[in-house]
N, C-alpha and C positions, 0 to 999 in steps of 0.2 A: 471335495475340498471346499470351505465355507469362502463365501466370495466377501471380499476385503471391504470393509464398512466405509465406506469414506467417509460419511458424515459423522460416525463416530471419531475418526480420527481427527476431522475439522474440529472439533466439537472439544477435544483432547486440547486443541491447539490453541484454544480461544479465537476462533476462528468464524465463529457465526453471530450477527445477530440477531437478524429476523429470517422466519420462511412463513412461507404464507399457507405453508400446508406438509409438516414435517414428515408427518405419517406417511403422507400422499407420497410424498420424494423418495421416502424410504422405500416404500413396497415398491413404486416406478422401480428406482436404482438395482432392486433385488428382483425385481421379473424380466429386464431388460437389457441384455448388450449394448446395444447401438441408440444407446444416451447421447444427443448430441448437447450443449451447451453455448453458453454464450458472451460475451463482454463487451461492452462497446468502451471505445476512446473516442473521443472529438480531435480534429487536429488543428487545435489551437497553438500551437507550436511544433518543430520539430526534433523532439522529445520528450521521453517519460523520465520524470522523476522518480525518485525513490516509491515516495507516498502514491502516484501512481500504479507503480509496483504491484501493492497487495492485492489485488481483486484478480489480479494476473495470477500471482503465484497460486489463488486457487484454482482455477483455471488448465497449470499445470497442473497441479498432482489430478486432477480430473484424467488429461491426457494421459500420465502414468499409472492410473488405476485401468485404464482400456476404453475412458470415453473421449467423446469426441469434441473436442472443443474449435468455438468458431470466433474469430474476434472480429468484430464489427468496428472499422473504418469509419467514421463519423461526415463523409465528404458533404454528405448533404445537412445533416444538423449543424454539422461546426461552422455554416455559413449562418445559422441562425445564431446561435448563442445558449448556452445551457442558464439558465437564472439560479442554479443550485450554489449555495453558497456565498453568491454573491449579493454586495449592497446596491451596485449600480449597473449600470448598463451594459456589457461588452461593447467593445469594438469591434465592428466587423471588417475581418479582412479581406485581400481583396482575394479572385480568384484563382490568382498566380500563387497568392503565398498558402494558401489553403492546399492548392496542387503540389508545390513544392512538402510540407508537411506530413498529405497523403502520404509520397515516395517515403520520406526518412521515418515514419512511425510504420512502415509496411515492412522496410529492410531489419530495424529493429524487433518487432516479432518475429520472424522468420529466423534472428540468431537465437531466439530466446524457445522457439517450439519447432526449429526444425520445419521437417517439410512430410515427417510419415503424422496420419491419422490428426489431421490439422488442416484447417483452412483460413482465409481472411476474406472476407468482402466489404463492399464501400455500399453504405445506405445512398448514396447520389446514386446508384443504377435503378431505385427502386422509386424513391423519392423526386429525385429529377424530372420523371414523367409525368408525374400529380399535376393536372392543372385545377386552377383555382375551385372550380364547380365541383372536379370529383372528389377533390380533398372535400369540401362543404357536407359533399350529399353523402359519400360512401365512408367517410371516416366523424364528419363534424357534428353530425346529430347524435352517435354514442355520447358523445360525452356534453354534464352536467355541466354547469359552469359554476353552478354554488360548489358540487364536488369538488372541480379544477380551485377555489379560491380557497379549497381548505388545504389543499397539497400545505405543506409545512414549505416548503422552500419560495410557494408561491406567496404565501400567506405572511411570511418576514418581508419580504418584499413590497406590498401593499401602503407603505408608511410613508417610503421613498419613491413608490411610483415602480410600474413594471409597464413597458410595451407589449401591445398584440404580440409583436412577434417575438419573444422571448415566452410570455404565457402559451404560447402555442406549442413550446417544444415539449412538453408533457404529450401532447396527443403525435406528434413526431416521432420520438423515443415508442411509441406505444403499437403503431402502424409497423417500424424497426421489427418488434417482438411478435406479432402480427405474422408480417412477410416470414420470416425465419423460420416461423412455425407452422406454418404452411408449407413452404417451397423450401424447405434446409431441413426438416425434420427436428429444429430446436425446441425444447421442451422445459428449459433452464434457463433463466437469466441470473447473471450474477452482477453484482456493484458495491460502491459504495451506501453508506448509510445513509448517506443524504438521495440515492437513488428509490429509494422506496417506494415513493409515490408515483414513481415514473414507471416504475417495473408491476406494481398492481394494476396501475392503467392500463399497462399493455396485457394483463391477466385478462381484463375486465373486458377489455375489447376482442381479444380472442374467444370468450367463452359466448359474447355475443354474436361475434357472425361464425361460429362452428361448432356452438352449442355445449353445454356447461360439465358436460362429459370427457371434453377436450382437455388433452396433459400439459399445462402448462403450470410452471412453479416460479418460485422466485428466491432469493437467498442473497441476505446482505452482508458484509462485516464489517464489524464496528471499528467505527474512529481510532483511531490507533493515539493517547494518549504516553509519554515518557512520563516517568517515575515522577519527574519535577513538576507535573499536570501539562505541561507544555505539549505543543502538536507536533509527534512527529514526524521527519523527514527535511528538515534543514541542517546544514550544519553552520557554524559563526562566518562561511563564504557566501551564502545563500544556499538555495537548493542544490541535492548532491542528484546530478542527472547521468541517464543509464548511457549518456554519446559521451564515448572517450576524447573528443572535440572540446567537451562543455565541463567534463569534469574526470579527470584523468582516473587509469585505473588505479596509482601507485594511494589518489587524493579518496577513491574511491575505497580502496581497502582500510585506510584510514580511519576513516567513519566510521566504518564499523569494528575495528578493532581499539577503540575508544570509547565504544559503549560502557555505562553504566553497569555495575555489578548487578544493582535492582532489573535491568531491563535485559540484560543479555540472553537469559533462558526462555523469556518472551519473545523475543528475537530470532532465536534458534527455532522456536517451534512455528514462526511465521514465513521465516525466509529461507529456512533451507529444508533440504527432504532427509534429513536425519532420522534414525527411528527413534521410537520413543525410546528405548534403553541406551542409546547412545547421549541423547538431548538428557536426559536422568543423573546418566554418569557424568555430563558434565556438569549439572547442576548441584552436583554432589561435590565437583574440583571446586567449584565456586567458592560452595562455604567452607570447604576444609583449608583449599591452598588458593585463596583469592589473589595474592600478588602477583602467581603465576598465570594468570588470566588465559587458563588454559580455550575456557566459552569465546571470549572473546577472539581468539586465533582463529580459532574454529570455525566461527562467524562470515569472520572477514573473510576463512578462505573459500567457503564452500559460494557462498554471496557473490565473491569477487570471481570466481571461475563459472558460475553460473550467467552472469550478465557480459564477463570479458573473456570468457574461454580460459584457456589453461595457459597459454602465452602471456594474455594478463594480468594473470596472477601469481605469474613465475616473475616480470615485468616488476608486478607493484613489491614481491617480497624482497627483491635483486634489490630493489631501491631503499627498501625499508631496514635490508641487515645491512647495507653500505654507510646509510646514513647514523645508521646505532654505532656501528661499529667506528667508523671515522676514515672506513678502507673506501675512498671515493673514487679513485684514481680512475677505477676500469668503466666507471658509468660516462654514459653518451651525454653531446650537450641536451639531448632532449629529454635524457632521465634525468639530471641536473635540475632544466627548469621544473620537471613534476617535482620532484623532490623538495625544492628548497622553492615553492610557490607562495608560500604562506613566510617565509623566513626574513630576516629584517634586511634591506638591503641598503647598496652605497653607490658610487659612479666614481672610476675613476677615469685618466685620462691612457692612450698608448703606452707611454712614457714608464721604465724601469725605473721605479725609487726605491730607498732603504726605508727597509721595514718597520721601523718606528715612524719616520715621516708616514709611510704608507696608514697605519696604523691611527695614526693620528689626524690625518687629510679623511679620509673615510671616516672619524670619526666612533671609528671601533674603539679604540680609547680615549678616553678624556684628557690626559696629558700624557709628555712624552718621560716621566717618571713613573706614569704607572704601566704606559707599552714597555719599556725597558725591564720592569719588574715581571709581569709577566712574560716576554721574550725567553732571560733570564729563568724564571720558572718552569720554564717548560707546558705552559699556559694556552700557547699561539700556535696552529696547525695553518699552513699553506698551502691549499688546494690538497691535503691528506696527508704530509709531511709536516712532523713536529719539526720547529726551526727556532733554535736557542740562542744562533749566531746572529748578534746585533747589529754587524756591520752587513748582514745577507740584503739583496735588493730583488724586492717582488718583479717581476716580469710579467706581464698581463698578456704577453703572446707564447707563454712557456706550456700552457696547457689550453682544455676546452677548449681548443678552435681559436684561441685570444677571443673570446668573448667576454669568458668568466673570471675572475677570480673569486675564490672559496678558503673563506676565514675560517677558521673553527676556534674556539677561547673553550677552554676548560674542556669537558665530557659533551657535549651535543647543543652548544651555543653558535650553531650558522649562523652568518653574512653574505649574502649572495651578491659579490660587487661587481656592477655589469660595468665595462670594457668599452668608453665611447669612442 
């Protein structure tokens, strides 16, 4: 049986930009089993976003094709600062909130790759021991520094000013790839496309202290661009991040079931592990039955059970067909707030009033002839109940906990009025 091309199917996926040696990876990958790989994150925060995401997801299908992937913990870089990308300086934080980080992007991979044919390490065990002379002697005379001032990430930089210790994290990142490949058996690094220069450096310096016969490769993917030219991985809240804390799953499904017709099938072949005839057939619903945004479900669910498991994505759809549908009743106050997060909201007081005053005090109508017209019409839903009786009096402690009350006007016009 012919063994499963990965890089073909990357490749299928738009999924590569640069290798440093395509050949080379290929015949590696086809002579070898015990491929291990690599990814690092820094822990500038604790967690990954979306757009962090992709370097991961290939990463995964690496582990689902039978190699072994390793992600690298950044404890010791992320105290320096990466200059990729950026116009000024980081901040560095302190070594509490770095520690704190480590923990919450350690517990987040380990939902995302499990615990068979998988590892994580923190470059601070490796790093942290370097004093200043052997970093000098045993890693700092490899490298050029005309080389280092062309890196592209180094070299935007230059106008506005870069610190030693920012220019230093090329030969950092590089020592990372080094170490792994030596003592982990890695032989793959993966990144982003502004990682390039970091991941040849660490080529460069491997084939100098263990000779230029040594397997190491590299492999980027590209910038991930929306249809609109726009960067994606935002959405109009700010970033959509993988901690159900920072961005709920109901907000997270969302996202992705909103995608663009142009982007959805790019989408499909980047973030989820569909096969190619499946990713086809939906790209085929697209343009035949677009309305029915078949890609798009599809997306959102595979995405959303992939980063929040199958509870939340049972979670974000319980919320998504309650809020379509207008059937609210049976959702918790804490599917409520995911829900109706983004929705226009009001304040009212304890106090039981008639529902045109209520209507009108909130500010959901603009006067009490056109609450009455719509009441009247059958227009006005109260916490999921159509309510056409005029003289009926809202209760703020009748449902939700008395926290909420939940307007609904027409077909899927929420107010979410919180309850002071």
């Amino acid at each position: 049986m012919a063994k499963f091309d990965i890089l073909e199917d990357l490749k299928w996926r738009g999924a590569i930009n640069q290798q440093t040696d395509e050949e080379g990876l290929r015949k590696y990958l086809a002579e070898h089993d015990d491929v291990a790989l690599y990814c690092g994150t820094d822990p500038t925060g604790d967690s990954l976003h979306i757009g962090h995401l992709i370097p991961f997801m290939i990463l995964k299908r690496f582990q689902m094709a039978g190699y072994h992937p390793v992600i690298l913990i950044g404890g010791g870089t992320g105290a320096i600062g990466d200059p990729s990308g950026r116009k000024t300086e980081r901040v560095l934080q302190t070594a509490a909130q770095v520690e704190h980080n480590e923990k919450c992007l350690t517990d987040q991979m380990k939902r995302l790759f499990g615990t068979e044919n998988f590892e994580i390490v923190n470059n601070k065990a490796w790093l942290g021991k370097l004093n200043l002379i052997d970093f000098l002697r045993d890693y700092g005379k490899y490298f050029q520094v005309n080389n280092m001032l062309n890196k592209d990430v180094v070299a935007s930089r230059l106008e506005n000013g870069i610190s030693f210790t920012e220019f230093t994290y090329q030969i950092l990142q590089a020592i990372d790839f080094y170490h792994l490949n030596k003592n982990n058996g890695v032989q793959l690094e993966i990144g982003g496309s502004d990682q390039w220069g970091n991941i040849t450096a660490g080529i460069d310096l491997i084939h100098k202290l263990e000779g230029a016969d040594r397997p190491a490769f590299g492999l980027t993917i590209p910038l991930m661009l929306k249809a609109d030219g726009t960067k994606f991985g935002k959405s109009a809240g700010g970033a959509v991040w993988l901690d159900p804390e920072k961005t709920s799953p109901y907000e997270f499904y969302q996202f992705w079931i909103n995608q663009d017709d142009r982007d959805v099938v790019k989408y499909l072949k980047y973030f989820t592990f569909l096969s190619r005839e499946e990713i086809e057939d939906l790209a085929e619903k697209t343009k035949k039955e677009p309305w029915k945004r078949a890609a798009q479900k599809k997306l959102a669910e595979e995405v959303t059970k992939f980063v929040h498991g199958e509870d939340g994505l049972k979670e974000a759809q319980m919320i998504t067909d309650a809020l379509f549908s207008g059937n609210i009743k049976d959702l918790s106050v804490k599917q409520i707030e995911q829900g109706l997060k983004s929705a226009p909201s009001a304040e009212t007081d304890a106090k039981a009033k008639n529902i045109i005053d209520f209507l009108v005090d909130t500010k959901i109508e603009p006067s009490k002839r056109q609450a009455r017209e719509d009441v009247k019409n059958g227009a006005i839903y109260v916490n999921g109940d159509r309510e056409q009786d005029l003289e009926f009096d809202v209760d703020p402690a009748s449902a939700f906990e008395g926290k909420y009350v939940i307007i609904r006007k027409g077909k899927r016009k929420y107010t979410l009025v919180h309850v002071k």
